[in-house]
C-alpha positions in Angstrom: 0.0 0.0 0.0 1.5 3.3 -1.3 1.3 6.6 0.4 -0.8 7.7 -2.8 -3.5 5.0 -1.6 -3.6 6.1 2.0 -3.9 10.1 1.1 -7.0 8.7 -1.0 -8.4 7.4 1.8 -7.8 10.3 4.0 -9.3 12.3 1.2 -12.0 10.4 1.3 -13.0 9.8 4.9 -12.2 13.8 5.2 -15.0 14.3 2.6 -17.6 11.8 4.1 -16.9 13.9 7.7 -17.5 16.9 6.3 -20.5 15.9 4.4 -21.5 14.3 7.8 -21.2 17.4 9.4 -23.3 19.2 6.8 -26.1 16.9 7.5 -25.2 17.3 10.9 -25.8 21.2 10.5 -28.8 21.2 8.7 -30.8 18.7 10.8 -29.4 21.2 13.8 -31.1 24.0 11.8 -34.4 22.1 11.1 -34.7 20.9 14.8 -34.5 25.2 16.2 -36.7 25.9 13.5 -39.0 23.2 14.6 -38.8 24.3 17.9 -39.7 27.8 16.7 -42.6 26.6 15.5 -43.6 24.6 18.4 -43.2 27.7 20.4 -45.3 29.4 17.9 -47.6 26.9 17.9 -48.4 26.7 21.5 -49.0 30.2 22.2 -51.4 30.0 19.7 -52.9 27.2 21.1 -52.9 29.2 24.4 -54.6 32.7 23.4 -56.9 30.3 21.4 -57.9 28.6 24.6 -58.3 31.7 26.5 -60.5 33.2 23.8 -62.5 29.8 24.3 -62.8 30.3 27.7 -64.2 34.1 27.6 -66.5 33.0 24.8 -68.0 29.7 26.6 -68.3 32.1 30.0 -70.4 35.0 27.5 -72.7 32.6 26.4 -73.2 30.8 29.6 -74.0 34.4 30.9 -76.3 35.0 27.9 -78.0 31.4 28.2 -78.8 32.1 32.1 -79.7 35.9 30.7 -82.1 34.0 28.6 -83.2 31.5 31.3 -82.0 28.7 29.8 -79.8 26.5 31.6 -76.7 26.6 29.7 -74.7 23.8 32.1 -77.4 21.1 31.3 -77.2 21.7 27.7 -73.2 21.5 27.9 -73.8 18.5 29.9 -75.8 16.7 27.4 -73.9 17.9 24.5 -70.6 15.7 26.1 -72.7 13.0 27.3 -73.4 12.5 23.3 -69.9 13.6 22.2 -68.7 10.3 24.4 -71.4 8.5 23.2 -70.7 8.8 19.5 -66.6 8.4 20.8 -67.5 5.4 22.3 -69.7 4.1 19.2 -66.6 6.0 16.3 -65.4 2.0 15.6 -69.0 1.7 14.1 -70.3 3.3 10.9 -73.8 2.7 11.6 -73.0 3.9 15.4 -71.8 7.5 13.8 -74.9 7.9 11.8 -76.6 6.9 14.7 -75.1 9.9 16.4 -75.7 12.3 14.0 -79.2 11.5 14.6 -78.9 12.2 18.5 -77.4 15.7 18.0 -80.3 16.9 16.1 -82.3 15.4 18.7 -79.9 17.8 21.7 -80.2 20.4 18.9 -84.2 20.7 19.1 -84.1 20.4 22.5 -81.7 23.3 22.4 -84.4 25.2 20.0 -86.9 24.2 22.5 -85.3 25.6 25.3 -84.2 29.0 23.3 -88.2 29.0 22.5 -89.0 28.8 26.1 
């Protein structure tokens, strides 16, 4: 083995470092931007919830304004959301469901009309 052979080889585990450390880089560079993004992401998910919050308390305070009672219809709305979660595996379950949200929907409308 020559001294020509061995500087090849050199050469060439020097190139597949530096290529290495170029992926290296990059993925580095993906993963803060990523976390950027997560950051992002979660503060939006947090002034979302907030706004969710103030909205659910206004209606609540409208519904009760209204004289309807907006915790029992909240109530009934997630005992059919589990319901239907429960049922989800089943196609004829989910169309089943549909049908009992129009039912908690008219007795929504029946309540507004009250």
């Amino acid at each position: 083995m020559g001294l020509g052979s061995t500087a090849k080889k050199i050469q060439s585990l020097s190139d597949r470092a530096e290529a290495m450390y170029r992926q290296v880089q990059e993925l580095q560079q993906r993963i803060i931007s990523l976390e950027e993004e997560v950051d992002d992401t979660h503060d939006t998910v947090k002034s979302i919830d907030h706004q969710l919050t103030e909205q659910r308390a206004l209606l609540l305070a409208l519904a009760e304004e209204q004289g309807i009672d907006g915790e029992q219809i909240l109530a009934e709305a997630a005992i059919d959301e589990a319901e239907a979660a429960g049922d989800g595996d089943d196609e004829n379950a989910d169309a089943g469901a549909g049908g009992d949200d129009d039912a908690s929907d008219a007795e929504a409308a029946d309540a507004t009309a009250e």
